[in-house]
C-alpha positions in Angstrom: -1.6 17.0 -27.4 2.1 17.3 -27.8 3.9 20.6 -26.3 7.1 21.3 -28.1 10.0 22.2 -26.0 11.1 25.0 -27.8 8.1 26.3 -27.8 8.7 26.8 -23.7 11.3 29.0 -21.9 12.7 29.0 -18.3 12.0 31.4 -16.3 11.9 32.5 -12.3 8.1 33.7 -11.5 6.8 33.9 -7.9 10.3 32.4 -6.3 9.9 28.9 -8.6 11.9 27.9 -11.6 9.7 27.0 -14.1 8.9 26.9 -17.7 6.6 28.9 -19.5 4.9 29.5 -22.6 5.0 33.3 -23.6 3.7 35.1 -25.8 5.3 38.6 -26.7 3.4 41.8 -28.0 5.9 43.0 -30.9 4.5 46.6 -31.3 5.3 47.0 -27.6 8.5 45.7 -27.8 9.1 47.9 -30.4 7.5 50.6 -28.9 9.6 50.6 -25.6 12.9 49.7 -27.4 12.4 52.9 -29.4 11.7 54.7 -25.9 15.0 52.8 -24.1 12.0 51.1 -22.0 12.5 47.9 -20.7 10.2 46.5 -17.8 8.1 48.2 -15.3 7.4 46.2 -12.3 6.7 48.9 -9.9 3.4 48.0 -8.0 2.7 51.6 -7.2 3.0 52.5 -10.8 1.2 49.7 -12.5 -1.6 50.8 -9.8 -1.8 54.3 -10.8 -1.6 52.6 -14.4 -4.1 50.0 -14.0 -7.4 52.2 -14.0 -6.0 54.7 -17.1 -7.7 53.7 -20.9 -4.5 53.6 -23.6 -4.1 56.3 -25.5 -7.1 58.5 -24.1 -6.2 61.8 -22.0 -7.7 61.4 -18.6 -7.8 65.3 -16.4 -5.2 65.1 -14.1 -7.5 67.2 -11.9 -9.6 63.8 -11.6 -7.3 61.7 -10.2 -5.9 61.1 -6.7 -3.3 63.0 -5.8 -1.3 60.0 -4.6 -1.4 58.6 -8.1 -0.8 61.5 -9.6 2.6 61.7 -7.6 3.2 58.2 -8.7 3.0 58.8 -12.5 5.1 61.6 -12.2 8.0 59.4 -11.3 7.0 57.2 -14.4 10.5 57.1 -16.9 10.1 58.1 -20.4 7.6 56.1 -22.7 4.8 55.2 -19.4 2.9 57.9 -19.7 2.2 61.5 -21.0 1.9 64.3 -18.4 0.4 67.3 -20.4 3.0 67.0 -23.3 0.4 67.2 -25.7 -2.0 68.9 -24.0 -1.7 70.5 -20.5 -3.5 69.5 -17.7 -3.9 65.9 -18.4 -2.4 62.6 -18.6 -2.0 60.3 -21.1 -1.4 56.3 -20.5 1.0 54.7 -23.1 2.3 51.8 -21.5 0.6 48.1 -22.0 2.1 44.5 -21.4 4.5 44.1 -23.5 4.3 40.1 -22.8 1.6 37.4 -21.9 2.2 34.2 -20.2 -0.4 31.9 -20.7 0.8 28.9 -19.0 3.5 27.8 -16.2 4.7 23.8 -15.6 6.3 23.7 -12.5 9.2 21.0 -14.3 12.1 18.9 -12.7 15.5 17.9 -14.6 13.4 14.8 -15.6 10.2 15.1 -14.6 8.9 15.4 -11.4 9.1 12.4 -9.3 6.0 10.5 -7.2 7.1 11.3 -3.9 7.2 15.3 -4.8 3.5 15.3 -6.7 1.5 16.9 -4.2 4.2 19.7 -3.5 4.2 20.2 -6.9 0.8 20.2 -7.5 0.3 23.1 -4.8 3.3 25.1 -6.2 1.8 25.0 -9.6 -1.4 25.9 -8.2 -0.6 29.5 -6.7 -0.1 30.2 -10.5 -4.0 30.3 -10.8 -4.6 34.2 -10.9 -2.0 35.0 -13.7 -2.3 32.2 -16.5 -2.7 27.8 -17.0 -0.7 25.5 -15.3 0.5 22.3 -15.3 3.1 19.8 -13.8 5.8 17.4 -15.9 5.6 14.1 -14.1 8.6 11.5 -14.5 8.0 8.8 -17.2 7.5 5.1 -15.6 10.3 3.3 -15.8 8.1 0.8 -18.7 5.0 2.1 -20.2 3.9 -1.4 -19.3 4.0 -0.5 -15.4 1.4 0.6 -13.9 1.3 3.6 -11.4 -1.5 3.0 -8.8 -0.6 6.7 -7.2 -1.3 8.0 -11.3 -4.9 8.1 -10.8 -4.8 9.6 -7.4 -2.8 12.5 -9.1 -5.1 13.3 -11.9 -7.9 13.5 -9.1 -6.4 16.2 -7.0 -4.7 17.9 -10.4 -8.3 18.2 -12.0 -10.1 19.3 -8.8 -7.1 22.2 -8.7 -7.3 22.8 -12.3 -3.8 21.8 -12.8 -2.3 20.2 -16.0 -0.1 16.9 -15.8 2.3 16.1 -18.7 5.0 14.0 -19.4 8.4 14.3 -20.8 8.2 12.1 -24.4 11.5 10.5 -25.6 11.1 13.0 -28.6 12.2 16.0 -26.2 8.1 17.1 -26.3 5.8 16.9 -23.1 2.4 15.0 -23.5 -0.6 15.9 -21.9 -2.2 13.3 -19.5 -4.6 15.8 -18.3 -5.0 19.3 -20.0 -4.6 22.5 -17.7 -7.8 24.0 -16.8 -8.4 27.3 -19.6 -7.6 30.3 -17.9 -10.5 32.6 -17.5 -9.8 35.8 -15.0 -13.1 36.8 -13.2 -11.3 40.2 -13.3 -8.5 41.8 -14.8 -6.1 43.4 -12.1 -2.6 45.4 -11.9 -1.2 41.8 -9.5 -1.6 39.9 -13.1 0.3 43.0 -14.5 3.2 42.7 -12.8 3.8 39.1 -13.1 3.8 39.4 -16.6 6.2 42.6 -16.3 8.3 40.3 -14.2 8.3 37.8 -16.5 9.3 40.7 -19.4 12.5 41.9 -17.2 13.6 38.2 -18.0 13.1 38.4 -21.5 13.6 42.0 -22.6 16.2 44.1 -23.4 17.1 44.7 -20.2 17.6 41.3 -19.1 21.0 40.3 -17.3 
């Protein structure tokens, strides 16, 4: 399986440059463009978020007055605080992004004597999407790599990818990335992907 390129984009997640693929929500975009809302990576307020339905009002009366605090510092476009109705709150805010997968990627590929390191860095990507690692071509395709083996082992048994960098400018797979399959759905995996939006967004420096 061949991974174009272009289909990737660079990004800083968790302290690591890295490539990702992305996937981005248009009616959310469009929806906080139309609001002057870019990203929203608070932790308090993607907490006080997390537990809301969309689009449903929830009785302010119900909810902890922490949280409750915390919405109320929400900028135009989050949420609804009795607009509509009084006395209850209305969440409007969803990701307005997805990353589904992270390579942890040198210049050229990631060379032999860095594959563990980057086997572990790619792994702390495991609660937010896939990942992988681009490994360095061999110098022939004829030359065998007695430490390749030993590296699809401990990427399998992490659930990491392993590509390579093709002469075309694409990455091959040598071993797909595990799918990605939350047990549960938290405001942590939120925020990366907010993070990942501040990047991308309109509000992006």
């Amino acid at each position: 399986m061949l991974l174009a390129e272009q289909a990737l984009v660079g990004l800083r997640l968790r302290g690591q440059q890295v490539h990702a693929g992305v996937t981005v929500f248009a009616d959310e975009a469009r929806r906080r463009s139309s609001a002057g809302l870019g990203a929203v990576d608070s932790r308090s307020l993607l907490n006080a978020l997390h537990d809301l339905p969309v689009d449903l009002p929830v009785s302010q009366s119900s909810l902890d007055p922490h949280a409750l605090r915390t919405l109320h510092t929400a900028p135009p476009g989050v949420v609804d605080l009795g607009e509509d109705e009084r006395g209850v709150v209305v969440r409007r805010l969803v990701p307005a992004v997805r990353v589904a997968l992270v390579l942890v990627h040198g210049a050229d590929g990631i060379d032999p004597r860095e594959w563990d390191t980057a086997v572990r860095d790619a792994s702390q990507f495991a609660p937010f999407c896939a990942r992988g690692v681009v490994v360095s071509r061999p110098a022939s395709e004829q030359e065998p790599r007695t430490d390749m083996d030993l590296l699809l082992l401990k990427a399998r048994f992490y659930g990491v990818g392993v590509a390579v960098q093709e002469h075309t400018a694409s990455l091959r797979w040598l071993l797909e990335p595990a799918p990605y399959r939350p047990e549960r759905h938290s405001a942590a995996q939120w925020l990366f992907h907010e993070q990942a939006w501040r990047q991308l967004g309109p509000d992006r420096s």
